[in-house]
C-alpha positions as CSV (number, residue, x, y, z in Angstrom):
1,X,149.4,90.9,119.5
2,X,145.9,90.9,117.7
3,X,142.7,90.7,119.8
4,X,140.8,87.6,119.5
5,X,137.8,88.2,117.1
6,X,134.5,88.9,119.1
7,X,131.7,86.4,117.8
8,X,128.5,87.9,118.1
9,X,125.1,86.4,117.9
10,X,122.4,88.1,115.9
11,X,119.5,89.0,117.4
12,X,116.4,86.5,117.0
13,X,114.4,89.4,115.1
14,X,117.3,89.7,113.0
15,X,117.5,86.0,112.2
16,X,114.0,86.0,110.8
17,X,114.6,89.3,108.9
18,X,117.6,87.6,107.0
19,X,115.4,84.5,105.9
20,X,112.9,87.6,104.5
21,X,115.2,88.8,102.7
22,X,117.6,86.0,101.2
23,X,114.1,83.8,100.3
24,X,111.5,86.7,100.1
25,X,111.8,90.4,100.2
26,X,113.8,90.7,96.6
27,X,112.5,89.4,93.5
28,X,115.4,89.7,91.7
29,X,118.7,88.0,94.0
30,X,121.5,90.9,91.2
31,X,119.3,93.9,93.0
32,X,122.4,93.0,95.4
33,X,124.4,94.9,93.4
34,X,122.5,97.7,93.3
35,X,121.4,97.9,97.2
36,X,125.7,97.7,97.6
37,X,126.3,100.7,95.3
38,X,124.1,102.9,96.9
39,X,124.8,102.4,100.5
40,X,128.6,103.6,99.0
41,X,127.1,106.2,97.6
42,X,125.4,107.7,101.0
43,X,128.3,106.9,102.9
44,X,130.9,109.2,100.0
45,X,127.8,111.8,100.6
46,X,127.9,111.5,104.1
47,X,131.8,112.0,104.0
48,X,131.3,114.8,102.0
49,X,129.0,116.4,104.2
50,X,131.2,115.7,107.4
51,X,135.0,117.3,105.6
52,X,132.9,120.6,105.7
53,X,132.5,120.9,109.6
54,X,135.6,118.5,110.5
55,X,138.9,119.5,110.0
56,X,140.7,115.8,111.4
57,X,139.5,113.0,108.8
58,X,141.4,109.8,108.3
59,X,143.0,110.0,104.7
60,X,141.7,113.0,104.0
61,X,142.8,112.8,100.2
62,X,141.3,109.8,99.1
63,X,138.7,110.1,96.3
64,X,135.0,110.1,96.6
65,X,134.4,107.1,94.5
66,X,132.8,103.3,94.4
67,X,135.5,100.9,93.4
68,X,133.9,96.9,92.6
69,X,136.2,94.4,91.2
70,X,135.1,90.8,90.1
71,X,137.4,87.6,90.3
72,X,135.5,84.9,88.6
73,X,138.2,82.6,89.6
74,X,137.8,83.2,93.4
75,X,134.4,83.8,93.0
76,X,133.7,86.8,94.5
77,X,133.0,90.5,94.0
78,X,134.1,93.7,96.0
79,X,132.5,96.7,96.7
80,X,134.6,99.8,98.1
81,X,134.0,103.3,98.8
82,X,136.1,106.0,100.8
83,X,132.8,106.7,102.7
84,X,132.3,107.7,106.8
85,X,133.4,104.3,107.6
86,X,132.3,102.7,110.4
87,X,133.7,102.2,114.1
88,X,133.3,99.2,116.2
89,X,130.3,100.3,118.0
90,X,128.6,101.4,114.5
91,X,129.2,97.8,112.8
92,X,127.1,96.2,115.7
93,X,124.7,98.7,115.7
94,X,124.3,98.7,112.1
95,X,124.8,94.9,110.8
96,X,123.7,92.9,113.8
97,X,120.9,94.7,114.6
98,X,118.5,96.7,112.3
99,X,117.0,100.1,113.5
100,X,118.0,98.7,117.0
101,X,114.8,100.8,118.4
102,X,112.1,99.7,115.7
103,X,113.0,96.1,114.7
104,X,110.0,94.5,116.9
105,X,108.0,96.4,115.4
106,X,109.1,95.8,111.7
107,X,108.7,92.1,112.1
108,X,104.9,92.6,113.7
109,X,104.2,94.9,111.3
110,X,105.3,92.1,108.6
111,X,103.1,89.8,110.5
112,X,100.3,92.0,110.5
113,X,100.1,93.1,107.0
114,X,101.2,89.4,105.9
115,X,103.7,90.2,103.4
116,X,106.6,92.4,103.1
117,X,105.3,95.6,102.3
118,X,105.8,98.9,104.6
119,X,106.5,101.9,103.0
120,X,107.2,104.1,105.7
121,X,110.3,101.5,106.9
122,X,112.6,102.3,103.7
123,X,114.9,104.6,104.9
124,X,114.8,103.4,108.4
125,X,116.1,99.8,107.9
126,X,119.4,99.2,106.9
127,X,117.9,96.2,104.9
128,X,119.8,96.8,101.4
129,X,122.7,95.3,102.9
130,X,121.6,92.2,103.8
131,X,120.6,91.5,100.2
132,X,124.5,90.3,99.9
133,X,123.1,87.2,101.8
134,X,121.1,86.3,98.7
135,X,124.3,85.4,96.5
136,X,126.9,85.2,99.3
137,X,128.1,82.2,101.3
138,X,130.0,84.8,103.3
139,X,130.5,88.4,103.2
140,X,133.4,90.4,105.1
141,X,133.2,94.2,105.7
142,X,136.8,95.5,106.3
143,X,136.4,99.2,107.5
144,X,138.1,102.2,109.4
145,X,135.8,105.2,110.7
146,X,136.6,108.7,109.8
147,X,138.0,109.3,112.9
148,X,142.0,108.6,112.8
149,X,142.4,107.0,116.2
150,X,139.7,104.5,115.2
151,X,140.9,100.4,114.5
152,X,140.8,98.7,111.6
153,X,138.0,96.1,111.5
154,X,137.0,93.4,109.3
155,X,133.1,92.1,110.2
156,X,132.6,89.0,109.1
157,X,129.4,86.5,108.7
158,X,127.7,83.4,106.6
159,X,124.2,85.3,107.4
160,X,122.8,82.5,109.6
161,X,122.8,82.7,113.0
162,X,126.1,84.8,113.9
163,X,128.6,87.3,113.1
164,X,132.7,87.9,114.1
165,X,134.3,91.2,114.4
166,X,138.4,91.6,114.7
167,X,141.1,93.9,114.1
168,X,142.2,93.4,110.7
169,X,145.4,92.0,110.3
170,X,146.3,94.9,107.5
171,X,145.5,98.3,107.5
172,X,142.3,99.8,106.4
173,X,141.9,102.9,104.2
174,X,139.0,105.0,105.3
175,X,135.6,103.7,104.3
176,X,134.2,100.5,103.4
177,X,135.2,97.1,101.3
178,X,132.5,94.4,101.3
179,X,134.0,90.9,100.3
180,X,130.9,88.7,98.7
181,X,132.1,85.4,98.2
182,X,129.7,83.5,96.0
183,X,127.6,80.2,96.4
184,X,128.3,78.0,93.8
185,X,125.2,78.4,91.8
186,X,125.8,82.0,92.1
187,X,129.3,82.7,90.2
188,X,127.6,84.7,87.0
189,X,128.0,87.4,89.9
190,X,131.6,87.3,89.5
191,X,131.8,87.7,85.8
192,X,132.6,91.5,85.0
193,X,130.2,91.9,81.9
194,X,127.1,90.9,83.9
195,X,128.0,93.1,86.5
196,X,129.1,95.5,83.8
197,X,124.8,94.8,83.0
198,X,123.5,95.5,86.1
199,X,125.4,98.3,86.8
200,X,124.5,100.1,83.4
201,X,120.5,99.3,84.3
202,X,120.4,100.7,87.6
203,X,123.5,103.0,88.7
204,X,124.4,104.9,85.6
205,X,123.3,107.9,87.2
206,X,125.2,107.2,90.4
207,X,126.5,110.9,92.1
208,X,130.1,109.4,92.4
209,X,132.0,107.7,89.9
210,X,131.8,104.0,90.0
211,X,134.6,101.9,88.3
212,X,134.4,98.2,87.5
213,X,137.8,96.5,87.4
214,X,139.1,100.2,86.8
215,X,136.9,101.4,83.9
216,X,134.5,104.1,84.8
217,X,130.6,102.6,84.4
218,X,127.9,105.9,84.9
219,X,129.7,108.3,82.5
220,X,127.0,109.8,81.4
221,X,126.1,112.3,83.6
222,X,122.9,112.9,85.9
223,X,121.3,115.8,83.2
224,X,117.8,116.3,85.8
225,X,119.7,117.6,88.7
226,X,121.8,120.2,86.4
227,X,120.1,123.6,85.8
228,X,118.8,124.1,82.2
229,X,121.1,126.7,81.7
230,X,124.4,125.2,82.2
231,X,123.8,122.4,79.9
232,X,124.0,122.2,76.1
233,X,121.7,120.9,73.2
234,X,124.4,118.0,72.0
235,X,124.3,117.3,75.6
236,X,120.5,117.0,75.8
237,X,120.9,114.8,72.9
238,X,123.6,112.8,73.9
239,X,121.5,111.8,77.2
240,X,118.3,111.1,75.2
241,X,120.0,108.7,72.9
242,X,121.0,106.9,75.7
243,X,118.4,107.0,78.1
244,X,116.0,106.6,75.4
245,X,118.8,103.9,73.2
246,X,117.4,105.7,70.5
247,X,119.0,107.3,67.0
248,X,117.4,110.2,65.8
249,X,117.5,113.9,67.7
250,X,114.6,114.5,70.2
251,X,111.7,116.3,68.6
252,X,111.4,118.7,71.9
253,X,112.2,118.1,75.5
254,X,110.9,119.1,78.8
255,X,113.1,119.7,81.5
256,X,111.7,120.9,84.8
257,X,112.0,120.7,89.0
258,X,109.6,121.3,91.5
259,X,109.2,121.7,94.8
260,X,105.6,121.6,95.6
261,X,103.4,119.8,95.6
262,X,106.4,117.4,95.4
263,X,109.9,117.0,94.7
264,X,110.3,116.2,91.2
265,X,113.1,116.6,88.9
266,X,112.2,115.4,85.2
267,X,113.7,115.0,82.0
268,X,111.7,114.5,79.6
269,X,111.9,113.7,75.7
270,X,109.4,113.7,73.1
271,X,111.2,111.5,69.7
272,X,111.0,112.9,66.2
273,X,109.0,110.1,64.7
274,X,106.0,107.6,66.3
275,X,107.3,104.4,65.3
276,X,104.3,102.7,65.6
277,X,103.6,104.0,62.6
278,X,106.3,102.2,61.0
279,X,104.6,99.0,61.9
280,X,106.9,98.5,65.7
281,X,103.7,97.5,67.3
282,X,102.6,99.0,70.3
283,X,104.8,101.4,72.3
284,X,105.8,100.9,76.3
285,X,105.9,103.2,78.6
286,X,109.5,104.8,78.5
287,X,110.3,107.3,81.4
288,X,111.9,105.4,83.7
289,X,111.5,106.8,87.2
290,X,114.2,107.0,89.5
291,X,114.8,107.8,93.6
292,X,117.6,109.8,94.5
293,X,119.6,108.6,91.6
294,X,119.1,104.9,91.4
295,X,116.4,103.0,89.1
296,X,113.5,101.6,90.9
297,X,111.9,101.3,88.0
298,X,112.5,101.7,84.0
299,X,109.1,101.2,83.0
300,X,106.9,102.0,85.7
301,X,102.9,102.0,85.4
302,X,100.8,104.7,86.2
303,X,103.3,107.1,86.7
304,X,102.1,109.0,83.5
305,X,98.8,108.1,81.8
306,X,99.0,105.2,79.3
307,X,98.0,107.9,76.0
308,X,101.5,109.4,76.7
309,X,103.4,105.9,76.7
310,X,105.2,107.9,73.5
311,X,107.0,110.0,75.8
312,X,110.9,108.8,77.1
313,X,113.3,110.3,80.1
314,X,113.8,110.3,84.2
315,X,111.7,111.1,86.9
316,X,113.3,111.6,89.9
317,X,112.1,112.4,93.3
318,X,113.1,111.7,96.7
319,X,109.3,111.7,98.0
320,X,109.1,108.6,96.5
321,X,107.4,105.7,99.7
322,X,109.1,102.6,98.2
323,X,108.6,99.3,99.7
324,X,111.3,98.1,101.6
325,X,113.0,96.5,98.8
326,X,112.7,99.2,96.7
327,X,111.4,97.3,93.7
328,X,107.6,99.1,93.9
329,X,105.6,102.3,95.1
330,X,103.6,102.1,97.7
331,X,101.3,104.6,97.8
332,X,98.9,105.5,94.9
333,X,98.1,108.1,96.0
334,X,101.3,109.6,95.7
335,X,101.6,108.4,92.6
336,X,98.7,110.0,91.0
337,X,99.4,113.3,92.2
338,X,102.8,112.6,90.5
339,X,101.1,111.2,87.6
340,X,98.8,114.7,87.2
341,X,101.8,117.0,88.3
342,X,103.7,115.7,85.2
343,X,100.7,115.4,82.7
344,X,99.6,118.9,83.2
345,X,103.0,120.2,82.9
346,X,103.2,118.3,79.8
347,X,100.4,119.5,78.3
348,X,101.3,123.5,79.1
349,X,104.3,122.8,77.3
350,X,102.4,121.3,74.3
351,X,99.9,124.5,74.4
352,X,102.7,126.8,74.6
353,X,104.9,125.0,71.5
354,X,101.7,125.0,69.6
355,X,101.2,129.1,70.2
356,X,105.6,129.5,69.6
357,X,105.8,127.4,66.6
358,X,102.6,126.3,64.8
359,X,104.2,124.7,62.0
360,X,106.6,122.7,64.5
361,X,103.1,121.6,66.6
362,X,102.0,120.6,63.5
363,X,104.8,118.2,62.2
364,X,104.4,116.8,66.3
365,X,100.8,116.7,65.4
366,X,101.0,114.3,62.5
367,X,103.2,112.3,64.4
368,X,101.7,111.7,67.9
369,X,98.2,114.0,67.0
370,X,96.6,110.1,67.8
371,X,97.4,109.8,71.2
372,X,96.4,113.3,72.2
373,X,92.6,112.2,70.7
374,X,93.1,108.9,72.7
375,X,93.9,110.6,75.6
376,X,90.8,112.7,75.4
377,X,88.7,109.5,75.1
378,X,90.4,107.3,78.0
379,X,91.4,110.8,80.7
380,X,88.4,112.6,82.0
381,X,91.0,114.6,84.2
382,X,92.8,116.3,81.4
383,X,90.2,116.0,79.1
384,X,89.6,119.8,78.7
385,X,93.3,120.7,78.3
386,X,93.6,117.9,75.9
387,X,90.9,119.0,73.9
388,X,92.8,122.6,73.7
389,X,95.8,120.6,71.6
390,X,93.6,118.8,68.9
391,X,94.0,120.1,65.0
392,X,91.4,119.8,62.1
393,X,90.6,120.8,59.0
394,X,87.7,122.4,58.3
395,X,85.7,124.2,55.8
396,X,86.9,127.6,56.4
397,X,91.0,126.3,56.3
398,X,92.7,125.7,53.2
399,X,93.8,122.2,52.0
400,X,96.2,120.2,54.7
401,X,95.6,123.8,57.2
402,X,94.6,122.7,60.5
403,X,92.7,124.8,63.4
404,X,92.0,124.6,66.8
405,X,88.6,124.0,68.7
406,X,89.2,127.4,70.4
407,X,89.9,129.3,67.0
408,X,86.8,127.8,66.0
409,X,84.6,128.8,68.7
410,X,86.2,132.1,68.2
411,X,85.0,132.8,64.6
412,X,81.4,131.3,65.3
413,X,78.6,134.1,64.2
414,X,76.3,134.6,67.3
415,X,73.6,132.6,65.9
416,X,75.9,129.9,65.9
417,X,75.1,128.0,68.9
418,X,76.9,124.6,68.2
419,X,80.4,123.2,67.0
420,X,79.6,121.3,64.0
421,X,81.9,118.4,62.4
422,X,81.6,115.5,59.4
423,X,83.3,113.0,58.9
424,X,84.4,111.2,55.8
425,X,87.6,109.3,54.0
426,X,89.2,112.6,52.4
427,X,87.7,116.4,52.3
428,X,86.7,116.2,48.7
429,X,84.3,113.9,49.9
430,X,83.0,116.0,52.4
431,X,83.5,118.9,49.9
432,X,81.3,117.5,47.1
433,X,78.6,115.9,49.5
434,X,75.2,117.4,50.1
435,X,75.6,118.0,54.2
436,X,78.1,121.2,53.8
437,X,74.9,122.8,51.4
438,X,73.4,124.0,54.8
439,X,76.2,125.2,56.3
440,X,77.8,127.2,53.7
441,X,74.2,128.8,53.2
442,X,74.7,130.4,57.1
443,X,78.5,130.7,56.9
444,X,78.9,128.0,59.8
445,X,82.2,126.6,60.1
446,X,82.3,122.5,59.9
447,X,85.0,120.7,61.0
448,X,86.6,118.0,58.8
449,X,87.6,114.8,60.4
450,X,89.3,112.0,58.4
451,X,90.0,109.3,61.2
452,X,87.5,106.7,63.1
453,X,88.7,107.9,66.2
454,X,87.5,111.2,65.8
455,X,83.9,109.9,66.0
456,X,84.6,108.6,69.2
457,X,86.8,111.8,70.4
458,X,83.9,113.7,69.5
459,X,81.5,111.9,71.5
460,X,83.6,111.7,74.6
461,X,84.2,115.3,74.6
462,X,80.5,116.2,74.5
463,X,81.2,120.0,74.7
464,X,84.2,122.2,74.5
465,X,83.6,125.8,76.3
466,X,79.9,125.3,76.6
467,X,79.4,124.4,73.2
468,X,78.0,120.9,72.0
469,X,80.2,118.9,69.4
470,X,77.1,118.0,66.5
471,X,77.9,116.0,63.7
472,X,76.9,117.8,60.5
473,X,74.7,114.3,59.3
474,X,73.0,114.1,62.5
475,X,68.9,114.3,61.8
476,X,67.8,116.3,64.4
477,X,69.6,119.6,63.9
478,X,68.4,122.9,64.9
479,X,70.3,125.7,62.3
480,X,67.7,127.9,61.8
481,X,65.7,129.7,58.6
482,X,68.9,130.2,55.8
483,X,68.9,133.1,53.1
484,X,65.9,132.5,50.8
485,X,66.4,130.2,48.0
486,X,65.9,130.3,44.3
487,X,63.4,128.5,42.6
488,X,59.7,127.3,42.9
489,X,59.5,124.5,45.4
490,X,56.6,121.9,45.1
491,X,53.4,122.6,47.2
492,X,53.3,121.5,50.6
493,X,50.5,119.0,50.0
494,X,52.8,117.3,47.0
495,X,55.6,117.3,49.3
496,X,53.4,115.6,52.2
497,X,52.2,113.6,49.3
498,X,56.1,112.6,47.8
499,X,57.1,111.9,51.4
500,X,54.8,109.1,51.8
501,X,55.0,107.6,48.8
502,X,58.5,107.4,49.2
503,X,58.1,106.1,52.8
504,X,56.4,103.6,51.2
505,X,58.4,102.1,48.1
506,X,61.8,102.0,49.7
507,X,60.0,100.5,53.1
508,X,60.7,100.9,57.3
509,X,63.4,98.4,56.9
510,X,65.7,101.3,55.5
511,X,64.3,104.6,55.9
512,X,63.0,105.7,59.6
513,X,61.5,109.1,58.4
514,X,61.1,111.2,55.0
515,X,60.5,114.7,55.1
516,X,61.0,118.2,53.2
517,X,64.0,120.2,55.0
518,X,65.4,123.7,55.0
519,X,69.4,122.3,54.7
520,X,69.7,121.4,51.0
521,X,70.4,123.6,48.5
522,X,72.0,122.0,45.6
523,X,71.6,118.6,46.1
524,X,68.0,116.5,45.5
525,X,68.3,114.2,48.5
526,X,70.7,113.7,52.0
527,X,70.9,111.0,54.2
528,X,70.8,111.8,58.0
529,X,72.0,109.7,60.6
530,X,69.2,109.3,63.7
531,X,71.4,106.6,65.2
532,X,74.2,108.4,66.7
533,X,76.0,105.4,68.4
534,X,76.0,103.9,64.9
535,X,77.3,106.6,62.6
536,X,79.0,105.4,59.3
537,X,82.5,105.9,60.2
538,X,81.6,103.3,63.7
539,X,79.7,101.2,61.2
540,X,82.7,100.5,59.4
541,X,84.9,100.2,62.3
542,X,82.7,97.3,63.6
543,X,82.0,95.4,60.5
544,X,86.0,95.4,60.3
545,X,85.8,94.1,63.8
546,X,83.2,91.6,62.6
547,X,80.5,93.0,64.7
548,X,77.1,91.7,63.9
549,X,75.5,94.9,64.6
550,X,77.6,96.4,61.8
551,X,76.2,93.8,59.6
552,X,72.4,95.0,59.7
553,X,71.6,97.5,57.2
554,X,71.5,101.4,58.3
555,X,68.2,102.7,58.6
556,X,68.4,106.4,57.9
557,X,66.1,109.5,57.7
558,X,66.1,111.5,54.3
559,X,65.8,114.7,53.7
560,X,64.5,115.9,49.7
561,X,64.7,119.2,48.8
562,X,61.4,120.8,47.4
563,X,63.0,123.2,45.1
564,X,65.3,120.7,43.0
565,X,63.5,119.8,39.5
566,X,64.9,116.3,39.9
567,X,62.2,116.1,43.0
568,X,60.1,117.9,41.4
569,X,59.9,115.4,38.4
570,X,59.8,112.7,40.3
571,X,56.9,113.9,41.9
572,X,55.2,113.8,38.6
573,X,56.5,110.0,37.4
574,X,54.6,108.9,40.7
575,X,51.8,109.5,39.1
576,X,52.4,108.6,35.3
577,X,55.2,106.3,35.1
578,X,55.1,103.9,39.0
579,X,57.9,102.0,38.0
580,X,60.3,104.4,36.7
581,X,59.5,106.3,39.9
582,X,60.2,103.0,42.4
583,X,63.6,102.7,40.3
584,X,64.6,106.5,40.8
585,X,63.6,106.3,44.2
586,X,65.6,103.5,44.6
587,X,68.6,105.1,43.3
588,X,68.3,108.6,44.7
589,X,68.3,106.1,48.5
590,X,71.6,104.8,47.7
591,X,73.0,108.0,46.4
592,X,72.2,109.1,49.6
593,X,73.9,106.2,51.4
594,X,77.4,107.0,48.8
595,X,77.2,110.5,50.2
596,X,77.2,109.4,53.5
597,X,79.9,106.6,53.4
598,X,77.4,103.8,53.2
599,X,76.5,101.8,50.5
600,X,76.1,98.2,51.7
601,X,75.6,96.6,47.7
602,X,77.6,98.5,45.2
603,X,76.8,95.4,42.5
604,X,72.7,96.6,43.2
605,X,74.0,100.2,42.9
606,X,75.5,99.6,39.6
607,X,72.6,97.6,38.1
608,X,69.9,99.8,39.1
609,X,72.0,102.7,37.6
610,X,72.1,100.9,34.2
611,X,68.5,100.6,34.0
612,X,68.1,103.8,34.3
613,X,70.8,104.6,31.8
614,X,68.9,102.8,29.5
615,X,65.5,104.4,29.9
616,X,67.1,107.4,29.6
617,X,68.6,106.5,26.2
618,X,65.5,105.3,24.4
């Protein structure tokens, strides 16, 4: 004879807890799925755990797997494992009541916080179960217990106010099978390629196999938790594709644990190409961070800065304070220790590729080079380490050779006291400008940077081992006397006397100061920028944005060069020939302005040049 089945009544904190969660707790009502799959998962562990100290387990052969099959026709899916099982006592204990000695307390806490967030209670709760309530019209457990003289049970409940446990009418392997039959509006639950979906998204790295209608789901395998040197490049790549769904071979990986300050196991992939570049719009983030195995999240915010949204992999730690659904973190904090744990060992690894393989850096820096200089504009935290990583040309490199800020400090003279850069479109622009003449003449290095950015990179940086990043066009420069140059320059009172009189014709509207300086040497005339927050490479950036500050004409400072006979002459029309004078004038302004980037007219530039073509030929 079988026992009658023993109806049960949950208790009234329990009642309110299933309302949470069937209308509340989960945002997503397939999460079911996933809360079912890993509470087969601890029990297999569990089992696993308990064969090594027991010797008497009940089917002590079965296999370690999570079995689900779908029957869209009955509407319902099943979930077994060959887990610890559970006895009589443990079903009441564990589904009717929840942390029996703390659920008071949950609900309060609930209250008090008004919502459903507690970190500290995942874990503690047995709450992922009840998430079959969501879907389910009813859900049976059938079980047996490890231990062989144990019954076989089936629990059974609609999730409203009671539950029913019996002896099961057939017998019970060891372990668990969970019987979800589906509301009506719920059925897509019963379809095997949707599970088949969900499974794929958050279980695929599941310790134990787990089989759908038979077929094997997470067969690719858990790479983090392996050591480094058991596994193999194809198998690095293999995982990258898929984790990544990507095509091409990784460009390099990272593949570390830690203990301390948390525990972090990380996989993580760096592609061969930016695709942004190929016009795919912006990039998301792409490491997806996981908890013991299972996805809480595949694109998760703040765990890594946004400049390093390029990156793709796992992060997995079992530190992680989830909320009780397990959809979010909870603490910040936590996360942005995590966040600079992983930056900073990303960044070693960048410093030590770039010292291993310069030429390999270098391919990564054409690629991603972009978001290292956002990154030092946008993180003050890893500014400094970040600055380490940046590559330029420079005046001292050949052609399409980059170097290092730190190189660059390191070949300074000592009278040096400054890092100097310029900026332009190409570097024979820069090359065949006037602002390199100065340089050159004291055998200080200029950088050579070719992108908008770099202005702003520049700026943000400020200094880089206690020297001060100077652009080379700035007017207020200190460099010092330079070797003494050839040629007769004009007296200082005509040079007072030029200076004014050019002051004069080309007006305050464009030039703020004109003065003789010591930083030509070839060139007649250079224009130098006294508005730092408005260089020419920003200019252009803003008048692209449509900025109406861009739109007002640059008012620079000029410095002539005393020694050059085209001064010199000019000096002389001043006082013989006024008008030819104003025009030269003119033109040697705007020659300045095509140095520097700027010419606001070019049809004004042309004309003017044709007048003077035409004096010139009479």
């Amino acid at each position: 004879m079988t026992a009658p089945a023993e109806k049960h009544v949950f208790q009234a904190e329990v009642k309110q807890l299933l309302d949470i969660v069937i209308h509340s707790l989960y945002t997503d009502r397939e999460i079911f799925i996933r809360e079912l799959v890993s509470n087969a998962s601890d029990a297999l562990e569990k089992l696993r755990h308990l064969k090594l100290v027991e010797k008497d387990v009940f089917d002590a052969d079965l296999p370690l797997e999570v079995n689900i099959t779908t029957d869209d026709t009955a509407g319902t899916i099943t979930f077994q494992d060959h887990g610890i099982g559970m006895s009589r006592t443990e079903l009441v204990e564990n589904l009717g009541t929840i942390a029996h000695s703390g659920t008071k307390a949950f609900l309060n806490s609930l209250k008090e916080k008004g919502d459903t967030s507690d970190a500290k209670l995942i874990g503690q709760f047995g709450v992922g179960f009840y998430s079959a309530f969501m879907p389910a019209k009813e859900v049976k457990v059938y079980t047996h217990s490890w231990r062989p003289t144990d019954e076989h049970l089936v629990w059974t409940s609609d999730g409203t106010g009671s539950y029913e446990i019996e002896n099961a009418t057939e017998d019970q392997k060891r372990g668990c099978k969970i019987v979800v039959y589906l509301k009506d509006d719920m059925k897509q639950f019963a379809k095997a390629d949707e599970v088949r979906r969900i499974l794929e998204h958050y279980s695929s790295f599941v310790t134990f196999p787990v089989n759908l209608n038979g077929e094997k789901i997470n067969k690719v395998e858990a790479l983090w938790l392996r050591s480094k040197s058991t596994i193999k490049d194809e198998e690095y790549t293999e995982f990258y594709k898929f984790q990544a769904k990507a095509f091409d071979e990784p460009r390099y990986r990272l593949h570390f644990n830690a203990d301390a300050p948390l525990t972090i196991n990380a996989l993580v992939f760096t592609p061969k190409e930016n695709q942004k570049r190929f016009g795919f719009g912006r990039m998301e983030p792409a490491v997806a961070l996981y908890c013991k195995n299972v996805l809480i999240d595949p694109k998760p915010k703040n765990l890594l800065p946004e400049w390093l949204r390029f990156l793709k992999g796992v992060v997995d730690s079992a530190d992680l304070p989830l909320n009780i659904s397990r959809e979010s973190m909870q603490d910040s904090a936590l996360i942005q220790k995590l966040n600079r744990v992983l930056t900073k060992r990303y960044l070693k690894f960048l410093e030590e590729e770039s010292e291993k393989n310069p030429d390999g850096y270098g391919e990564f820096y054409k690629q991603f080079g972009i978001f290292l200089k956002e990154g030092t504009t946008s993180d003050f935290t890893h500014r400094e380490q970040i600055a380490k990583l940046l590559r330029y040309e420079s005046s001292l490199t050949e052609k399409g050779k980059t170097t290092s800020l730190t190189e660059y400090v390191k070949r300074m003279p000592e009278a040096q006291k400054e890092i100097y850069f310029l900026h332009a479109l190409n570097r024979a622009a820069l090359e065949s400008g006037p602002y390199l003449e100065a340089f050159k003449a004291r055998n200080f290095e200029v950088l050579f940077v070719y992108e908008p950015i770099d202005e702003f990179v520049m700026s943000h940086l400020g200094t880089f081992e206690s020297k001060r990043l100077v652009s080379a066009d700035s007017a207020n420069l200190e460099l010092g006397d330079a070797p003494a140059a050839t040629g007769e320059a004009l007296a200082d009172d005509d040079v007072k006397s030029l200076c004014s009189w050019l002051t004069e014709k080309l007006g305050d509207a464009k030039v703020g100061k004109v003065e003789a300086g010591k930083r030509l040497v070839d060139s007649p005339v250079v224009a130098l920028n006294s508005d730092q927050m408005l260089s020419p490479a920003m200019r252009r950036i803003m008048r692209a944005m449509k900025q109406e500050e861009a739109e007002t004409p640059p008012k620079m400072d000029l410095e002539i060069n005393p020694r050059h006979q085209l001064i010199k002459n000019l000096h002389k029309l001043t006082t013989t020939d006024a008008d030819r004078a104003a025009l030269i004038a003119e033109q040697l302004y705007e020659n300045a302005l095509l140095a520097a980037g700027i010419v606001e007219e070019p049809r004004n530039f042309v004309t003017r040049l044709n007048k003077i073509l035409e004096m010139a030929a009479r």
